[in-house]
BASE-268351 format. One record per residue (C-alpha): residue number from 0; residue in one letter; x, y, z. Coordinates in nm, 4 decimals. Last residue first. Example, Ala and Ser with C-alpha at 12.3 -4.5 7.8 and 13.67 -1.06 7.14 Angstrom:
PADREN | 1 | s | 1.3670 | -0.1060 | 0.7140
PADREN | 0 | a | 1.2300 | -0.4500 | 0.7800
REM end
This chain:
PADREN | 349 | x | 3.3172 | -2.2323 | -1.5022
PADREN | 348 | x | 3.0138 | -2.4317 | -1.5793
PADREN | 347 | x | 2.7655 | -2.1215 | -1.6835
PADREN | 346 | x | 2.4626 | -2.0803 | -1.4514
PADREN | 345 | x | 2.0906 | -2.1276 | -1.7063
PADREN | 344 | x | 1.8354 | -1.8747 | -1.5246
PADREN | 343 | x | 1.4455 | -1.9481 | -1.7167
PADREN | 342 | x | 1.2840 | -1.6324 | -1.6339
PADREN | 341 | x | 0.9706 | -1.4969 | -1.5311
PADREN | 340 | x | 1.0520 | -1.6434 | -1.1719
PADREN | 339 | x | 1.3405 | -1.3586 | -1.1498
PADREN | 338 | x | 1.0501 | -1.1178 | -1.0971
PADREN | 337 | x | 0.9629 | -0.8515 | -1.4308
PADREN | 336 | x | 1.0058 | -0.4683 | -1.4020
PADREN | 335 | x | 0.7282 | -0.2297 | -1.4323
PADREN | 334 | x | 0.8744 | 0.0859 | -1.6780
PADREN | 333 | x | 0.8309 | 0.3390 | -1.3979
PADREN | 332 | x | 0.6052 | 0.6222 | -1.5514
PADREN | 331 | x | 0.4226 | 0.6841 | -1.2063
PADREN | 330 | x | 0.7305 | 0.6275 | -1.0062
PADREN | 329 | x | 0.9857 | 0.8656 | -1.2287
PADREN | 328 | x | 0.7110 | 1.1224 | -1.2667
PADREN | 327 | x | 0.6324 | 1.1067 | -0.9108
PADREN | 326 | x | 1.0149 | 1.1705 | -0.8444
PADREN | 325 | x | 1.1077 | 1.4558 | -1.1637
PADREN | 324 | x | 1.2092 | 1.6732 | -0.9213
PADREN | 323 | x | 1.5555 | 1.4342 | -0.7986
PADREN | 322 | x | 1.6546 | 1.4777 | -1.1928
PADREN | 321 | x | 2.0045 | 1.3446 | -1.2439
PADREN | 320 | x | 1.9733 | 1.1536 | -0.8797
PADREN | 319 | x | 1.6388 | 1.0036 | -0.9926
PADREN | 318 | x | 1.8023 | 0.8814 | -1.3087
PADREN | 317 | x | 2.1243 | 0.7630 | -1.1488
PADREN | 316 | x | 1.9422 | 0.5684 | -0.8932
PADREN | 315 | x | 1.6863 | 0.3656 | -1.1482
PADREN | 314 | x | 2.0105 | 0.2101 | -1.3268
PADREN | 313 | x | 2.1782 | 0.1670 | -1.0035
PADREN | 312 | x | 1.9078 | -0.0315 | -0.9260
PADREN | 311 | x | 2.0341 | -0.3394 | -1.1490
PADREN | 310 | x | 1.6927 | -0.5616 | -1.2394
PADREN | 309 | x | 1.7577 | -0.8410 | -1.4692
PADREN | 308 | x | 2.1195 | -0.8335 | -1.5546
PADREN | 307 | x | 2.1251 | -0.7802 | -1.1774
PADREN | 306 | x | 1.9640 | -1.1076 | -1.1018
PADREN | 305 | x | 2.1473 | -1.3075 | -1.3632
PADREN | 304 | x | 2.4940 | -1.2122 | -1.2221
PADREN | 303 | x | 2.3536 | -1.3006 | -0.8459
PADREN | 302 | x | 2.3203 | -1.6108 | -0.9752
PADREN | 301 | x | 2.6595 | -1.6726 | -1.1189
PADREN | 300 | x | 2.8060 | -1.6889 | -1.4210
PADREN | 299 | x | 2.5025 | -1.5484 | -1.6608
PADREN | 298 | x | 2.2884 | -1.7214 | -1.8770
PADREN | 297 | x | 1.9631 | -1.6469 | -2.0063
PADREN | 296 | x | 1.6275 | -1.7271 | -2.1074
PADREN | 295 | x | 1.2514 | -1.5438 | -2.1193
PADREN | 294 | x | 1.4042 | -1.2874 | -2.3792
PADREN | 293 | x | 1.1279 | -1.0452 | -2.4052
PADREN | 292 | x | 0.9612 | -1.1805 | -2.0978
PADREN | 291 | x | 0.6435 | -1.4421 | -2.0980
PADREN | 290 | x | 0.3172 | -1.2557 | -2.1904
PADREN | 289 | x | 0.1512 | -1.1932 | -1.8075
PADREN | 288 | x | -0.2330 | -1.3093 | -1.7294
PADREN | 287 | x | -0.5294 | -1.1754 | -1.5833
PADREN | 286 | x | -0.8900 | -1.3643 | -1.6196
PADREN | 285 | x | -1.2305 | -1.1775 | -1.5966
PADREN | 284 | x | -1.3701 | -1.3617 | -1.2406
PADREN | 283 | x | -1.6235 | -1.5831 | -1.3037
PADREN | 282 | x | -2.0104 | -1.4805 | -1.2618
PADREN | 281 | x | -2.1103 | -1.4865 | -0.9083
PADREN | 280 | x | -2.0785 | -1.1446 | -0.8304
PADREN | 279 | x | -2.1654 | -1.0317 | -0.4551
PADREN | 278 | x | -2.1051 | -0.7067 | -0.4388
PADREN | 277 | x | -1.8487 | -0.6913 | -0.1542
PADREN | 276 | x | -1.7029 | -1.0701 | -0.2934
PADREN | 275 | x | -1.6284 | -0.9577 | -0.6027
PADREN | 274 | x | -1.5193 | -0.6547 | -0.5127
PADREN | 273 | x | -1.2489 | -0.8719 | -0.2711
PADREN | 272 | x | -1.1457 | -1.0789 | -0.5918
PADREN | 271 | x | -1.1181 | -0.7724 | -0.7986
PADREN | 270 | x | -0.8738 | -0.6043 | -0.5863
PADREN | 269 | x | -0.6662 | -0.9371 | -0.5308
PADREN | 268 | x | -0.6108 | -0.9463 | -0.8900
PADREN | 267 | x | -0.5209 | -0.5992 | -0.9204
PADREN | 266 | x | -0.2739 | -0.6296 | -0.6122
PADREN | 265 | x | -0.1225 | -0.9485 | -0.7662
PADREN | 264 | x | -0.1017 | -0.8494 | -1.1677
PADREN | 263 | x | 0.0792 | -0.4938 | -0.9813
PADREN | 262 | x | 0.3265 | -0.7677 | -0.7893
PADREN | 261 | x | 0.3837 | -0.9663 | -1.1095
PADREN | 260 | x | 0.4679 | -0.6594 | -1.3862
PADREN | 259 | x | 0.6951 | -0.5709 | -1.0756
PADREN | 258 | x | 0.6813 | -0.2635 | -0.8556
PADREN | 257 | x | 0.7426 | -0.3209 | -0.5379
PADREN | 256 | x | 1.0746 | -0.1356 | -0.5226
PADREN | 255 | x | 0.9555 | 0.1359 | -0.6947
PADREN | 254 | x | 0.9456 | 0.4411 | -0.4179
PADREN | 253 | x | 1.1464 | 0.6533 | -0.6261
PADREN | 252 | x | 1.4952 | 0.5140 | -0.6378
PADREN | 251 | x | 1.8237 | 0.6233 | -0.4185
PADREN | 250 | x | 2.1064 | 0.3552 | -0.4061
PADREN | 249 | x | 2.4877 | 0.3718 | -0.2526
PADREN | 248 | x | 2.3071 | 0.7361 | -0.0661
PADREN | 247 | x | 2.4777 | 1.0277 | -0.0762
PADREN | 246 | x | 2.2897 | 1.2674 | -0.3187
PADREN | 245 | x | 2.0065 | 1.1599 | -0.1933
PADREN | 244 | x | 2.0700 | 1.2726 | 0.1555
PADREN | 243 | x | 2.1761 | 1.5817 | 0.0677
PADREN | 242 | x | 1.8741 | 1.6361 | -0.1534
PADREN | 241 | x | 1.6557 | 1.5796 | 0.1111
PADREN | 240 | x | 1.3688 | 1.5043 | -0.0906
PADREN | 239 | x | 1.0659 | 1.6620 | -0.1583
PADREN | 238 | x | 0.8303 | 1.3444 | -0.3499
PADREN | 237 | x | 0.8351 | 1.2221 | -0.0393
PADREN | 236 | x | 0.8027 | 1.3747 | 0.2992
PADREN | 235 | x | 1.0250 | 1.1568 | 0.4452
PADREN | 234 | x | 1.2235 | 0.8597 | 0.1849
PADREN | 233 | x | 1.1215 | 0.5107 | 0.0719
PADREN | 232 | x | 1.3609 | 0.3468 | -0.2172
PADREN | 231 | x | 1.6594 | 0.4018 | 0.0142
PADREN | 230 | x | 1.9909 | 0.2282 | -0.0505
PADREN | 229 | x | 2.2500 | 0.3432 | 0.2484
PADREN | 228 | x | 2.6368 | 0.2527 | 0.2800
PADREN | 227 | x | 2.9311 | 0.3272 | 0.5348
PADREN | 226 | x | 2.7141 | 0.3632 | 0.8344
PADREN | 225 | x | 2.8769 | 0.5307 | 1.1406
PADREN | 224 | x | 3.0336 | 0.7092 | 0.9804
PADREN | 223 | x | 2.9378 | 1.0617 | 1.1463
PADREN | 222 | x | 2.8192 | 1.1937 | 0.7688
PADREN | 221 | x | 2.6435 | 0.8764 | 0.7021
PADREN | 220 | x | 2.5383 | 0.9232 | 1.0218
PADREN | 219 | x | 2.3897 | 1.2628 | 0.9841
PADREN | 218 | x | 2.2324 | 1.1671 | 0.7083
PADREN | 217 | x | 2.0510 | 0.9531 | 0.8795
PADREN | 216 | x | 1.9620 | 1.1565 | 1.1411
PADREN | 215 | x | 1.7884 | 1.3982 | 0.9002
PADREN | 214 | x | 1.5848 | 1.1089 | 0.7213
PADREN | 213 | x | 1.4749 | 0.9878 | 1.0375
PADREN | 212 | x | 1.4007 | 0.6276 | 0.9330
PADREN | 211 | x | 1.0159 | 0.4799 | 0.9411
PADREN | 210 | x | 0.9530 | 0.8115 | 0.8409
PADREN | 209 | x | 1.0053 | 0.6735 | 0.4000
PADREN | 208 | x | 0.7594 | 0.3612 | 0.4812
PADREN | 207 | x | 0.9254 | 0.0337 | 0.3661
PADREN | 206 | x | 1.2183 | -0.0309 | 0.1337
PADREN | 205 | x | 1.4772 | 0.0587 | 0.3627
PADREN | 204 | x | 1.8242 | -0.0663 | 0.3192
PADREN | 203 | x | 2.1031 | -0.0001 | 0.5577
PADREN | 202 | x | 2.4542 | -0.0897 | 0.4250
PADREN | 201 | x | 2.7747 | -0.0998 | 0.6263
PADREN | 200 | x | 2.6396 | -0.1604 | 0.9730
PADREN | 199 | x | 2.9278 | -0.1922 | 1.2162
PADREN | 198 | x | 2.8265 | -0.0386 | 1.5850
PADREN | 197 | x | 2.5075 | 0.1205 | 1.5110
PADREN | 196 | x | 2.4382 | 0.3235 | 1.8064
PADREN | 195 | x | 2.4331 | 0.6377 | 1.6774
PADREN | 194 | x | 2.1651 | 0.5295 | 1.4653
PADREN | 193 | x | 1.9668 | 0.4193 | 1.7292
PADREN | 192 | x | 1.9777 | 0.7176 | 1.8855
PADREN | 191 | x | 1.9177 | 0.9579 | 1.5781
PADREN | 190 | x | 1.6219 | 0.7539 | 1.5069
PADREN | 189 | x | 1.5537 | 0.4126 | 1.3424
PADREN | 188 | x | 1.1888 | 0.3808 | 1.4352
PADREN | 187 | x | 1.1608 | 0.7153 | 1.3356
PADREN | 186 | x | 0.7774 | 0.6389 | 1.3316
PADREN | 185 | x | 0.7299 | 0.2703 | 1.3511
PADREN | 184 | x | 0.5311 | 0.2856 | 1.7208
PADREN | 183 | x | 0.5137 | -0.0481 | 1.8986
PADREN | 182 | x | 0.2495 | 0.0305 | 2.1775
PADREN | 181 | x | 0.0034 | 0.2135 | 1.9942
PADREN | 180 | x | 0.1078 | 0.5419 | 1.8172
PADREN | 179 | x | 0.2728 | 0.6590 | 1.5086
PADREN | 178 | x | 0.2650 | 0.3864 | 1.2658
PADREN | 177 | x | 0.4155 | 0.2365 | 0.9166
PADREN | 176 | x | 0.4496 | -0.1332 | 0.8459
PADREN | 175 | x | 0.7933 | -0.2486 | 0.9113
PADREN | 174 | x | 1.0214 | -0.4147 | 0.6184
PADREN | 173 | x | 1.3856 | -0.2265 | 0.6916
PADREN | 172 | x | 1.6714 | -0.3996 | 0.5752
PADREN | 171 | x | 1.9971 | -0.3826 | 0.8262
PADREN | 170 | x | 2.3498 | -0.4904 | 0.6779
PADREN | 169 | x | 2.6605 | -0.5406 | 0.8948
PADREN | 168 | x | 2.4557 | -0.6721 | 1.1873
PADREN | 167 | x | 2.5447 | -0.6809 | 1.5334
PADREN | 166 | x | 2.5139 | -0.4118 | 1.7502
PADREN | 165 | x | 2.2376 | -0.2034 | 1.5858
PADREN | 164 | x | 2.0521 | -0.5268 | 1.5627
PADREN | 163 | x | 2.1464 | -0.6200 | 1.9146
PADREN | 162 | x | 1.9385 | -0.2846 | 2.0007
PADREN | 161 | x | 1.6714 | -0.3702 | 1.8050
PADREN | 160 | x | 1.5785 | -0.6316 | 2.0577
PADREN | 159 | x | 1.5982 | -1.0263 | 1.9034
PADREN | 158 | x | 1.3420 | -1.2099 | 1.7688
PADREN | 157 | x | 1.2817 | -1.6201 | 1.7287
PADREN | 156 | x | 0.9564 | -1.7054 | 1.6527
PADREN | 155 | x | 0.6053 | -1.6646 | 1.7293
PADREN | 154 | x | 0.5672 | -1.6278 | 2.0877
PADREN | 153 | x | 0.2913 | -1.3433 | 2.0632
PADREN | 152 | x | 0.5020 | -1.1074 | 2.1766
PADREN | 151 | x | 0.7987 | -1.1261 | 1.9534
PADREN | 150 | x | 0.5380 | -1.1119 | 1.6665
PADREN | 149 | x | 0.4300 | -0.7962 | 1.7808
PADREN | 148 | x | 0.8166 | -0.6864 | 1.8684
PADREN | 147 | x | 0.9506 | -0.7799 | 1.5448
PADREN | 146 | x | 1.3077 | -0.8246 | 1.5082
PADREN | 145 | x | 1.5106 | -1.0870 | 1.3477
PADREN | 144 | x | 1.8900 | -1.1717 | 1.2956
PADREN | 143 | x | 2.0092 | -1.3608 | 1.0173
PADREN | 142 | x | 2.3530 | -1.4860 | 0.9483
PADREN | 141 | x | 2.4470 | -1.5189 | 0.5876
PADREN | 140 | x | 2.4668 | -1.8123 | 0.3729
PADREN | 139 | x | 2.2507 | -1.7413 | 0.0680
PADREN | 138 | x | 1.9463 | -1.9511 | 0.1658
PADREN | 137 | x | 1.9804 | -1.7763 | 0.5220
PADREN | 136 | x | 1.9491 | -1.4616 | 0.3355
PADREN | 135 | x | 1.6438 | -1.6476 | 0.0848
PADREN | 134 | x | 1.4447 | -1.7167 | 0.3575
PADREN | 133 | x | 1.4624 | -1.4184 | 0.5494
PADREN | 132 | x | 1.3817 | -1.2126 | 0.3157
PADREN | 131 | x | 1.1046 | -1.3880 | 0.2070
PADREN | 130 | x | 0.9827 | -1.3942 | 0.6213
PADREN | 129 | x | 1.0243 | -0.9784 | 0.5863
PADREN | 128 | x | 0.8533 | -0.9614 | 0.2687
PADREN | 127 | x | 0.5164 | -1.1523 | 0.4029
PADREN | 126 | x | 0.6010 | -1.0067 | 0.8110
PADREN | 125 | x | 0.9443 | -0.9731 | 0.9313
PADREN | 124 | x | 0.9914 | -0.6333 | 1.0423
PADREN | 123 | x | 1.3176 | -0.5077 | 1.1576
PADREN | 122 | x | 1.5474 | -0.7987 | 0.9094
PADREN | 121 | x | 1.9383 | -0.7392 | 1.0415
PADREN | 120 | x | 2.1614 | -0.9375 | 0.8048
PADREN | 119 | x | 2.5142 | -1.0523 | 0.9376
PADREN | 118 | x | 2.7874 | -1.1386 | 0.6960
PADREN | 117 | x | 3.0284 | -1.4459 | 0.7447
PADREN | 116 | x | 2.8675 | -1.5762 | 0.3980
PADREN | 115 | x | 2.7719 | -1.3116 | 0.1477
PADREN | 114 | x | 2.9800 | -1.4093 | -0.0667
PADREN | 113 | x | 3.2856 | -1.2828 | -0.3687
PADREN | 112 | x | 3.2693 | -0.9081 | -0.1715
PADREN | 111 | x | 3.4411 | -0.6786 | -0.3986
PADREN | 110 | x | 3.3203 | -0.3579 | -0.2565
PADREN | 109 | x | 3.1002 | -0.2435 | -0.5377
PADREN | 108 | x | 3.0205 | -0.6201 | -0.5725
PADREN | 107 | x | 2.8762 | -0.6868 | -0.2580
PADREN | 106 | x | 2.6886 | -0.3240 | -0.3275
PADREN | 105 | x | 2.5489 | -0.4588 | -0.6077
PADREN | 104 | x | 2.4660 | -0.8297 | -0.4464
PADREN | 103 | x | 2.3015 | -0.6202 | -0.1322
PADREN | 102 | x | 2.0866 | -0.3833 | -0.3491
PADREN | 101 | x | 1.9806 | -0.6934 | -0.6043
PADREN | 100 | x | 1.8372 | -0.9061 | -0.2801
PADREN | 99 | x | 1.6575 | -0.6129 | -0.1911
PADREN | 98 | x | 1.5136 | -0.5350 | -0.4901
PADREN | 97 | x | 1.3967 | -0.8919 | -0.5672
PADREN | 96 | x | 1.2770 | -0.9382 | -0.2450
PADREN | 95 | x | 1.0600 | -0.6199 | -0.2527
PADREN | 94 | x | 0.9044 | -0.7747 | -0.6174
PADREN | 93 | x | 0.8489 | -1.1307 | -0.4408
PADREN | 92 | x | 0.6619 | -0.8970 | -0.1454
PADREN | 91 | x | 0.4448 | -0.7457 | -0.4473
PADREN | 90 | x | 0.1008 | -0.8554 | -0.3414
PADREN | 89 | x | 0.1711 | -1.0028 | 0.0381
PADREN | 88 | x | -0.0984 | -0.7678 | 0.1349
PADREN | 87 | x | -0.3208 | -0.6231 | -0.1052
PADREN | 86 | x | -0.5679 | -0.3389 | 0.0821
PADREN | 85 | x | -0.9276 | -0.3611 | 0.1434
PADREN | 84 | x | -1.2289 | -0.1202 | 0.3142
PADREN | 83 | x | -1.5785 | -0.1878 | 0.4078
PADREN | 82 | x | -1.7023 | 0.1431 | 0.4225
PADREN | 81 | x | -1.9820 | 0.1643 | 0.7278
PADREN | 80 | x | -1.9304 | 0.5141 | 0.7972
PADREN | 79 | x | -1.7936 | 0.5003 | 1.1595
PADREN | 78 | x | -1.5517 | 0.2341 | 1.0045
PADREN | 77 | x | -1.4536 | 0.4066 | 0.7461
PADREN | 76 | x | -1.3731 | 0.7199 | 0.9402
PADREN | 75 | x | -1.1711 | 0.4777 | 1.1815
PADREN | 74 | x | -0.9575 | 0.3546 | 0.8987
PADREN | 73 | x | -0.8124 | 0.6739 | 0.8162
PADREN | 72 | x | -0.6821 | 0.4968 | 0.4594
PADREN | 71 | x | -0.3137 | 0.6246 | 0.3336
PADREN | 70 | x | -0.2082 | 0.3859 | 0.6836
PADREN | 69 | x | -0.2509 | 0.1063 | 0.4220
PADREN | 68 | x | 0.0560 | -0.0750 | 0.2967
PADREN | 67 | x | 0.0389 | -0.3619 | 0.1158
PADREN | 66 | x | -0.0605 | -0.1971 | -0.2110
PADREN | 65 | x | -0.3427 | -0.1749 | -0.4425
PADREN | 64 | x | -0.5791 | 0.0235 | -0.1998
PADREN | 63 | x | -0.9325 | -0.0925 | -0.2460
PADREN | 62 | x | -1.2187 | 0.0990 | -0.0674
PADREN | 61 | x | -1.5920 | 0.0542 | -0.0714
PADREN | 60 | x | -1.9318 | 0.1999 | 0.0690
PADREN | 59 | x | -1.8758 | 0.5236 | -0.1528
PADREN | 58 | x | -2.2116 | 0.7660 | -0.1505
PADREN | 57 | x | -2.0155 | 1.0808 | -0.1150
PADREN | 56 | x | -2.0972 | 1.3386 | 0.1281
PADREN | 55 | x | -1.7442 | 1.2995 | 0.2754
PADREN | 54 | x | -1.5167 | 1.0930 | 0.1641
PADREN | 53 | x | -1.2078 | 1.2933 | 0.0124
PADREN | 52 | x | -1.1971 | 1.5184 | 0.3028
PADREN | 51 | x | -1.3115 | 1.2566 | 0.5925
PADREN | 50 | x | -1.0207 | 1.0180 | 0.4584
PADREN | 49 | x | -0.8891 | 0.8201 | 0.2331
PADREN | 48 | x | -0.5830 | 1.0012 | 0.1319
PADREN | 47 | x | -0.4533 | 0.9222 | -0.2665
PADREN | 46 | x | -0.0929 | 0.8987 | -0.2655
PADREN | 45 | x | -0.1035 | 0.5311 | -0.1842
PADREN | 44 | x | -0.2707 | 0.3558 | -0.3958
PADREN | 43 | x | -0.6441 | 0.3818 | -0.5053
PADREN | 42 | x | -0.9598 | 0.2267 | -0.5692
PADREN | 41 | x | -1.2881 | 0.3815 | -0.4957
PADREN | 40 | x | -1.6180 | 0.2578 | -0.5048
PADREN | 39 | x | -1.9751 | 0.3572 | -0.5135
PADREN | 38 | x | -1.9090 | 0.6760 | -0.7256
PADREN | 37 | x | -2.1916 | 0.9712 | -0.7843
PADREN | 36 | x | -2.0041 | 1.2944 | -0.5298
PADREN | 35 | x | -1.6756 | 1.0474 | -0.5768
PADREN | 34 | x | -1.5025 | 1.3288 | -0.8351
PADREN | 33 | x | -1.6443 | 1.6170 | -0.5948
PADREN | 32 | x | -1.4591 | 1.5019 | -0.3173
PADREN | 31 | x | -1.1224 | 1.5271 | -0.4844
PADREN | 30 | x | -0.9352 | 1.2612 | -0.6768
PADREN | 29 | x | -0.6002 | 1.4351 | -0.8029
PADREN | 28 | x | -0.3133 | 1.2696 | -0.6739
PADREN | 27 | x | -0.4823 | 0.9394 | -0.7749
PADREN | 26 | x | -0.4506 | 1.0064 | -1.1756
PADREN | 25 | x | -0.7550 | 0.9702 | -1.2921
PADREN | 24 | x | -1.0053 | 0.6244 | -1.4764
PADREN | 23 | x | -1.3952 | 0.6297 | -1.4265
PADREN | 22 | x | -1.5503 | 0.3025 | -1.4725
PADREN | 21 | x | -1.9043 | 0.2005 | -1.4885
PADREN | 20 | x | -1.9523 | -0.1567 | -1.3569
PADREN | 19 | x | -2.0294 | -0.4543 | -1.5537
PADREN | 18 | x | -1.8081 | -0.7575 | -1.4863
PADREN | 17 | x | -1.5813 | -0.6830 | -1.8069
PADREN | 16 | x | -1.5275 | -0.3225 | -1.6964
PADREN | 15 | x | -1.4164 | -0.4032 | -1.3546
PADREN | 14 | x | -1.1730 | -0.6053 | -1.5204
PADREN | 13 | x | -1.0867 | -0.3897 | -1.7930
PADREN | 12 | x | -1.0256 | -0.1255 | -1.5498
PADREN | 11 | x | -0.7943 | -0.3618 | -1.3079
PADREN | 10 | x | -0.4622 | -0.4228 | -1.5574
PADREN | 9 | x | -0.2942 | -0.1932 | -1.3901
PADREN | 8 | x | -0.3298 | 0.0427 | -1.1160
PADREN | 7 | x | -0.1774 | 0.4159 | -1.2618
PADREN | 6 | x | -0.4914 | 0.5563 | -1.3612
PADREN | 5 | x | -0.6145 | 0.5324 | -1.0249
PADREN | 4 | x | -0.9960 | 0.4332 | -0.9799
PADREN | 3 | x | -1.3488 | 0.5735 | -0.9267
PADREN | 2 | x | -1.6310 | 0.3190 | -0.9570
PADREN | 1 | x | -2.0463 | 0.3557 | -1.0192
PADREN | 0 | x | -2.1760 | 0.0133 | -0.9852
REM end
């Protein structure tokens, strides 16, 4: 088959290669109509729109989006056209993980907190990062408080209202999918009101969809004081930033957080697997494998020493502060990071 694919989606060309099909590699920002006018399938991320624009005319009966997140693909123009579409969930939630867990221990240390214990955690979306989140904050010692309407609904666990987030928790980490309408809306999920609201957060975190928060409001609070400390790795209208906002947020990097040598293995692996399936190849799968790390062993005095000797994101903040333009630069050219796993993490005997 005829395929169009991002430039930027490791690892997958070869793959596609190996089984046969006829591979045409661009940067996503710039597939038009007239580069799928001959392609079967298309596989993207998320700055390529899937939609009647791009699609039209075009004989593509397949779409693979290498990330989790998927409202990039108008889903009901695929499925009046027949195109079987895909995304990756659950590919890069270890990589989210990691960059949440290494925003809370930096700013624990910025302010000289020793543990996280006596600390409340607010997770608003607790799907595949959500539930790692989860795990690893009760792991740590802090009090976790969940909400997620859908799953809230469906009797799933134990959720609380937003509201008693706002209330309650001194750090809030947003992991909701992204959507305007139906009945549980993510679009300025945390607006000016529930901003206002917040009665002691000291760090917010959102490593979702950038509208999830009102960007404006936000500031505002920061502003207000009502929260003492942001990291944002999603932002509105991205790559324009508001400047003011980035130029006061604890942590600002461009839209990276998932983006570990193992969570882009995981979405291209996944890709394959579901082309596989579409076109009905037997044969098996071309295999895709890391190199262990540079230095695959260290030693640090405490764990949350060894995590940000492996990934600080104050390191990624001061270069998109220094050159907020240079955002889709920054992401595309992102030097991928590798997951704690990769390592073997000795603790020093104090």
């Amino acid at each position: 088959m005829r395929i169009v694919i991002d430039e930027k989606i490791p690892y997958l060309r070869d793959a596609l290669e190996q089984m046969g099909h006829s591979v045409t590699a661009m940067p996503g920002q710039a597939i038009d109509n007239s580069d799928l006018a001959v392609a079967d399938a298309l596989f993207v991320r998320t700055r390529t729109h899937c939609n009647a624009a791009l699609l039209d005319n075009t004989p593509v009966r397949f779409i693979g989006t290498a990330t989790i997140g998927h409202d990039h693909i108008d889903k009901e123009y695929c499925r009046q056209r027949g195109i079987v579409w895909t995304n990756a969930p659950g590919c890069n939630a270890d990589a989210v993980l990691q960059y949440v867990q290494s925003c809370i221990y930096c700013w624990a240390r910025s302010n000289s907190i020793d543990k996280l214990q006596g600390l409340t955690l607010g997770i608003v979306g607790v799907g595949q990062i959500g539930s790692r989140v989860e795990r690893w904050a009760r792991e740590a010692g802090l009090t976790v408080l969940l909400n997620d309407p859908p799953r809230a609904e469906r009797g799933e666990g134990d959720f609380v209202p937003l509201s008693l987030i706002a209330q309650e928790c001194d750090i809030i980490t947003f992991h909701t999918t992204l959507s305007k309408s139906g009945i549980h809306p993510s679009y300025h999920l945390a607006d000016a009101a529930f901003l206002d609201s917040l009665q002691r957060c000291r760090l917010l975190i959102n490593a979702s969809r950038g509208p999830v928060v009102d960007n404006s409001a936000l500031l505002n609070a920061i502003d207000n004081k009502r929260i003492a400390a942001v990291a944002l790795d999603v932002w509105e209208n991205e790559p324009q930033l508001n400047h003011g906002l980035l130029e006061k947020a604890f942590i600002a990097t461009p839209h990276i957080a998932g983006y570990s040598a193992e969570g882009k293995i995981n979405a291209s692996r996944m890709m394959v697997e579901a082309f596989a399936q579409f076109s009905r190849y037997t044969e098996p799968l071309p295999a895709m494998s890391l190199p262990a790390p540079a230095q695959p062993k260290m030693s640090a005095a405490t764990l949350p020493d060894a995590l940000l000797y492996i990934y600080n994101p104050l390191d990624d903040t001061t270069l998109l502060k220094s050159s907020p333009d240079r955002f889709e630069e920054l992401r595309n050219n992102y030097n991928l990071r590798r997951e704690p796993k990769a390592y073997t993490i000795e603790i020093k005997k104090r």
